[in-house]
GUDO-594528 format. One line per field, with one value per atom (N, C-alpha, C): residue number from 1; residue in one letter; chain; x, y, z. Coordinates in nm, 2 decimals. Atoms other than C-alpha are relative to their C-alpha. Layout:
<fidrens>
num: (NUM; ...)
residuo: (A; ...)
cadena: (A; ...)
u: (X; ...)
v: (Y; ...)
w: (Z; ...)
</fidrens>
This chain:
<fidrens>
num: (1; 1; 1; 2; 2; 2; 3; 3; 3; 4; 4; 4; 5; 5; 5; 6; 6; 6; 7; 7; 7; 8; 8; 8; 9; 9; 9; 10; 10; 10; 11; 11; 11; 12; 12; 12; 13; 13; 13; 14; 14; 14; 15; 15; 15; 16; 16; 16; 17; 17; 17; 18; 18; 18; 19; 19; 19; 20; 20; 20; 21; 21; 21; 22; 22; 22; 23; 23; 23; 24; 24; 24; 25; 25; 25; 26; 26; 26; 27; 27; 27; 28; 28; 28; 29; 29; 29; 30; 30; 30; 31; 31; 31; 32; 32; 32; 33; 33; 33; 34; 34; 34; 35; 35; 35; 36; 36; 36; 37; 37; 37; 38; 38; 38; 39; 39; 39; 40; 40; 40; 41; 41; 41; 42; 42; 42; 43; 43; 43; 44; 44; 44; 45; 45; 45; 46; 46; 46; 47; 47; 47; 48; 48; 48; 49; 49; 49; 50; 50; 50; 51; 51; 51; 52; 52; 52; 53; 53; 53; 54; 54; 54; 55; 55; 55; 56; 56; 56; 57; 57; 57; 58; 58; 58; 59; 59; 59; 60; 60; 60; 61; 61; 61; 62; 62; 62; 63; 63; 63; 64; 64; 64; 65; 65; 65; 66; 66; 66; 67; 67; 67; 68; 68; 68; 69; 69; 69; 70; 70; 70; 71; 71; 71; 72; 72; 72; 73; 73; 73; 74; 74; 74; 75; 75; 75; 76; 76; 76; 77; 77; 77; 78; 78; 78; 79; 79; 79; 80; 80; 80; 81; 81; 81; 82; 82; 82; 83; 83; 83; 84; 84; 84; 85; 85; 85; 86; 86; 86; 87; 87; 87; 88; 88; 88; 89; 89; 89)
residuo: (X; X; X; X; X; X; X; X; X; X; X; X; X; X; X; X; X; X; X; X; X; X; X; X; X; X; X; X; X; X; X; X; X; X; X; X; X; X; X; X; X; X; X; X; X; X; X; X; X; X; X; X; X; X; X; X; X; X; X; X; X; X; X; X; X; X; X; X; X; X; X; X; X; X; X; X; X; X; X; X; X; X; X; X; X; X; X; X; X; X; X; X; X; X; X; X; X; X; X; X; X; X; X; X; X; X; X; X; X; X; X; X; X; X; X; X; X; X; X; X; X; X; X; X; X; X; X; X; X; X; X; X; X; X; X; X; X; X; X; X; X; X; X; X; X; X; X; X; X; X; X; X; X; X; X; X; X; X; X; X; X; X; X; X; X; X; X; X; X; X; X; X; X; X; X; X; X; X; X; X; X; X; X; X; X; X; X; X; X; X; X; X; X; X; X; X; X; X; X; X; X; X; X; X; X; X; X; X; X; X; X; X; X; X; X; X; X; X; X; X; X; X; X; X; X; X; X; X; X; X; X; X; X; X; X; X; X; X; X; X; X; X; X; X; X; X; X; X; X; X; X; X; X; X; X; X; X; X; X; X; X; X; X; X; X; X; X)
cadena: (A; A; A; A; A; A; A; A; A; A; A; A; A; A; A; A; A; A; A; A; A; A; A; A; A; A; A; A; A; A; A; A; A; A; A; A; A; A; A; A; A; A; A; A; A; A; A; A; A; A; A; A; A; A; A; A; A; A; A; A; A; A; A; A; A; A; A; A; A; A; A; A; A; A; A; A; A; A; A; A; A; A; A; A; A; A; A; A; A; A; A; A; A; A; A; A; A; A; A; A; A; A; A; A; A; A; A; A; A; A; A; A; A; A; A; A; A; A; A; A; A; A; A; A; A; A; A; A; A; A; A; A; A; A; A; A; A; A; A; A; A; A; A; A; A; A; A; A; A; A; A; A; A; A; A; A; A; A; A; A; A; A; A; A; A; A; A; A; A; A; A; A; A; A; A; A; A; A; A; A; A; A; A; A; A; A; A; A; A; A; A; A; A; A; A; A; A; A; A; A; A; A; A; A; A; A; A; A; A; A; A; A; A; A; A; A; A; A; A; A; A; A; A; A; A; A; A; A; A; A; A; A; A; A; A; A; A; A; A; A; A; A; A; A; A; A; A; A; A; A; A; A; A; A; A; A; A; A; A; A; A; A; A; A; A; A; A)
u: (0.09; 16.37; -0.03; 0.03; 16.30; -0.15; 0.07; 16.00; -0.01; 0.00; 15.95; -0.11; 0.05; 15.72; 0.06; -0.11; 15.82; -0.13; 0.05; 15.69; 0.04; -0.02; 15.68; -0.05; 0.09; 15.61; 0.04; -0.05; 15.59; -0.08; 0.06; 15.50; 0.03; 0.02; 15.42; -0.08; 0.12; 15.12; -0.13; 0.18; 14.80; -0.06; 0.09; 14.53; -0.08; 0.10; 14.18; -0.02; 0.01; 14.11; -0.15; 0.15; 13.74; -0.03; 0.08; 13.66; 0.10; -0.04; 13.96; 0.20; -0.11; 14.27; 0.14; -0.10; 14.59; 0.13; -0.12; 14.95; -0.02; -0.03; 14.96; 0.10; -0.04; 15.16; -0.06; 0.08; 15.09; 0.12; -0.04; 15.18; -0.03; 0.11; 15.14; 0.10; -0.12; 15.29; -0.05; 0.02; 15.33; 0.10; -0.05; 15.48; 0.06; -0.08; 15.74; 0.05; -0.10; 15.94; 0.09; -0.07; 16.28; 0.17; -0.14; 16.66; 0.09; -0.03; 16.75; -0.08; 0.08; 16.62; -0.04; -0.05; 16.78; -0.14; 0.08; 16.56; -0.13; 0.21; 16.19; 0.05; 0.00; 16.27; -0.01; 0.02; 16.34; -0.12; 0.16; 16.03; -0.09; 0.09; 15.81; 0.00; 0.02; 15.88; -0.04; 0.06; 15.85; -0.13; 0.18; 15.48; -0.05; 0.06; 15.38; -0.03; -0.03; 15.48; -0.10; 0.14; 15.21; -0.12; 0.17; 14.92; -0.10; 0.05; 14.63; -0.06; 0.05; 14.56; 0.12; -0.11; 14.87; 0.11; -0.13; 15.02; -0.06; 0.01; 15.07; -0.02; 0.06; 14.98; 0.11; -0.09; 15.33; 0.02; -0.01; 15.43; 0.13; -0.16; 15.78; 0.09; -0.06; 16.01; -0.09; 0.05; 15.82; 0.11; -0.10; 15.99; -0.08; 0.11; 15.88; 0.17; -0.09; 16.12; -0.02; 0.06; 16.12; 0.01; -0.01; 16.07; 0.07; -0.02; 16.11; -0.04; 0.01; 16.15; 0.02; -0.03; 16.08; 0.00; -0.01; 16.15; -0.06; 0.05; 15.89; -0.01; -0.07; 15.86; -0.05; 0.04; 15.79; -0.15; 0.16; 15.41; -0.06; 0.07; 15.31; -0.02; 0.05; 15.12; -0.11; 0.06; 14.92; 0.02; -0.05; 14.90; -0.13; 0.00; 14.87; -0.02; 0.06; 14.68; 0.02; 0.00; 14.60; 0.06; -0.08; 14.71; -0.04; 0.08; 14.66; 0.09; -0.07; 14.72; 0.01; 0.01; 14.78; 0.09; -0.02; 14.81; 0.12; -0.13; 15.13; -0.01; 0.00; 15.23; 0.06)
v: (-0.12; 9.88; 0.05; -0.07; 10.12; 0.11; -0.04; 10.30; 0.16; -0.12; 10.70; 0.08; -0.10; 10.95; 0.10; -0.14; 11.32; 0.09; -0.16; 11.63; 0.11; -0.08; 11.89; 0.11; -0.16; 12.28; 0.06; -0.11; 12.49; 0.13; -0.15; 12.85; 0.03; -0.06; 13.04; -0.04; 0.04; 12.90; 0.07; -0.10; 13.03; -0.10; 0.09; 12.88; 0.07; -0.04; 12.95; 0.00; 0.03; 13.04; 0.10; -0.07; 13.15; 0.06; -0.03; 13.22; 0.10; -0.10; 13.45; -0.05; 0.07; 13.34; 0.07; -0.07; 13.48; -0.13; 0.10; 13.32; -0.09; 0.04; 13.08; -0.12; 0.12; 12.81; -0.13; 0.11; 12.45; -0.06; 0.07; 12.18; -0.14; 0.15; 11.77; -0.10; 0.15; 11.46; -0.08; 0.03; 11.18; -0.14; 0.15; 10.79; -0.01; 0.04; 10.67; -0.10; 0.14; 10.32; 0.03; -0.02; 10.35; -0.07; 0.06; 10.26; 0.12; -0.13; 10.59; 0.15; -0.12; 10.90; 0.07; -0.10; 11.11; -0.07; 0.06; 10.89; 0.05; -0.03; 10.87; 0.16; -0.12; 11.27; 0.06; -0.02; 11.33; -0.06; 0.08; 11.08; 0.08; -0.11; 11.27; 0.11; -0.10; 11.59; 0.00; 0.03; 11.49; 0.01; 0.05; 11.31; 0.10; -0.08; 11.61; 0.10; -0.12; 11.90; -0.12; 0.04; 11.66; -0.05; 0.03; 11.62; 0.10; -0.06; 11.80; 0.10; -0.11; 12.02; 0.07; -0.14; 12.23; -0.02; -0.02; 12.07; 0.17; -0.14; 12.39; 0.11; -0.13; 12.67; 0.08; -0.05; 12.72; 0.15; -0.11; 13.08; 0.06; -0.02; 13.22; 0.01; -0.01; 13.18; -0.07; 0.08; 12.92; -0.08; 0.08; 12.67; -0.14; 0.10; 12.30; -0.05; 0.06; 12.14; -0.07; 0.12; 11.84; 0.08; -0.06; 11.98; -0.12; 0.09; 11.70; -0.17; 0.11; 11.29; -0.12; 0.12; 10.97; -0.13; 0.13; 10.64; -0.11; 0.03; 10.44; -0.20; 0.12; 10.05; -0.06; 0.11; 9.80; 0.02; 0.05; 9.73; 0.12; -0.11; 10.09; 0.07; -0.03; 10.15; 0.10; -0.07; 10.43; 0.11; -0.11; 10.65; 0.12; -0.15; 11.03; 0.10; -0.09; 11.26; 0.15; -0.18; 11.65; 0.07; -0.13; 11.97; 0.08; -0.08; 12.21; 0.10; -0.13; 12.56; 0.08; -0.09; 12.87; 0.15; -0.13; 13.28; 0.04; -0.11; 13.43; 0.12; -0.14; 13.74; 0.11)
w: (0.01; 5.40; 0.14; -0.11; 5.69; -0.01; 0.00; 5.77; 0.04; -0.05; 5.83; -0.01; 0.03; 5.87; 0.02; 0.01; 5.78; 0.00; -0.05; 5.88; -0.11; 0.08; 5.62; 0.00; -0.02; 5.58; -0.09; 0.14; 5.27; 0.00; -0.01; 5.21; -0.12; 0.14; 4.92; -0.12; 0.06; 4.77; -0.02; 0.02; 4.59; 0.01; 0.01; 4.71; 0.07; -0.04; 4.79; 0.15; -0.16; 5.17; 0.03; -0.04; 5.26; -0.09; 0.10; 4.89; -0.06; 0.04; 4.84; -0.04; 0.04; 4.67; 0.02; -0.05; 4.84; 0.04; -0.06; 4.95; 0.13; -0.11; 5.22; 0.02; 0.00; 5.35; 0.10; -0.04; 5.48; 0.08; -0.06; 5.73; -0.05; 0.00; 5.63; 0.04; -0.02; 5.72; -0.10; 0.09; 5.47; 0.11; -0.03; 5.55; -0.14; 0.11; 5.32; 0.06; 0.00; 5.28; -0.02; 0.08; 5.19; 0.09; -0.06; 5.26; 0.12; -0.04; 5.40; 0.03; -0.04; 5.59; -0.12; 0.13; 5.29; -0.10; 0.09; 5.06; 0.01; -0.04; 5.22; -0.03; 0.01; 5.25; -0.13; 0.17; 4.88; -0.07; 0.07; 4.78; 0.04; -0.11; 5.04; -0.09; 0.09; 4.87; -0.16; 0.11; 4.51; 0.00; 0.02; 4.55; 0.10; -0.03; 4.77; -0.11; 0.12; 4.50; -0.08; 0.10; 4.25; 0.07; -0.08; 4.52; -0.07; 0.05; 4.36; 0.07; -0.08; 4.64; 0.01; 0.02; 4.57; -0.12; 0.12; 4.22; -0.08; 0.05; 4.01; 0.10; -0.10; 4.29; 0.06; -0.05; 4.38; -0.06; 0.05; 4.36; 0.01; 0.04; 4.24; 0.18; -0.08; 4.55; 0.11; -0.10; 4.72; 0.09; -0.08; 4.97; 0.03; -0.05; 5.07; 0.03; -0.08; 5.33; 0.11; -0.05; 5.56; 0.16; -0.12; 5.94; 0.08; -0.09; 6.11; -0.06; 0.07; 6.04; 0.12; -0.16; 6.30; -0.13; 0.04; 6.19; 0.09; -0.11; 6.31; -0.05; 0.02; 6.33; -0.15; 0.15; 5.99; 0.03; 0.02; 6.07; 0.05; 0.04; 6.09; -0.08; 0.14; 5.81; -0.04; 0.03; 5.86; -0.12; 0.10; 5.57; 0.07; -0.06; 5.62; -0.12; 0.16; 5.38; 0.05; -0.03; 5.39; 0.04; -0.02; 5.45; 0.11; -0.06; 5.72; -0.04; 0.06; 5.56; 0.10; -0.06; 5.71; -0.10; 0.06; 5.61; -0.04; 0.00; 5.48; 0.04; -0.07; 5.68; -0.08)
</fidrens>
């Protein structure tokens, strides 16, 4: 088993931003286990798309794709929550 965290960025989501519910998209990182980059990446995306701060919210022609992925050593175990959103243009 190998270790990775991934970098992720999706756009085209409704979600509430200062009381006013419009498109935006987000940034998050996530830690995965797995045998293969390919793997953790595919996992990573799945269990993002059902986090409760953006399951359901996607909006027709959304996107969620892996920006970037380190492989870091076995006994780094920090886990990595939230989102940092931002405006669609």
């Amino acid at each position: 088993m190998r270790n990775f965290v991934i970098f992720i960025e999706g756009e085209n989501f409704n979600l509430e931003v200062e009381g006013v519910s419009r498109p935006v998209g987000f940034f998050a990182s996530r830690r995965m286990e797995a045998e293969t980059e390919e793997a953790a990446s595919s996992a990573v995306l799945s269990r993002l798309l059902s986090e409760p701060e953006i399951e359901g919210k996607a909006l027709p022609g959304y996107t969620v794709f892996v920006k970037m992925v380190h492989e870091m050593p076995l006994d780094h175990k920090n886990e990595y929550h939230g989102f940092t959103f931002f405006p669609m243009e």
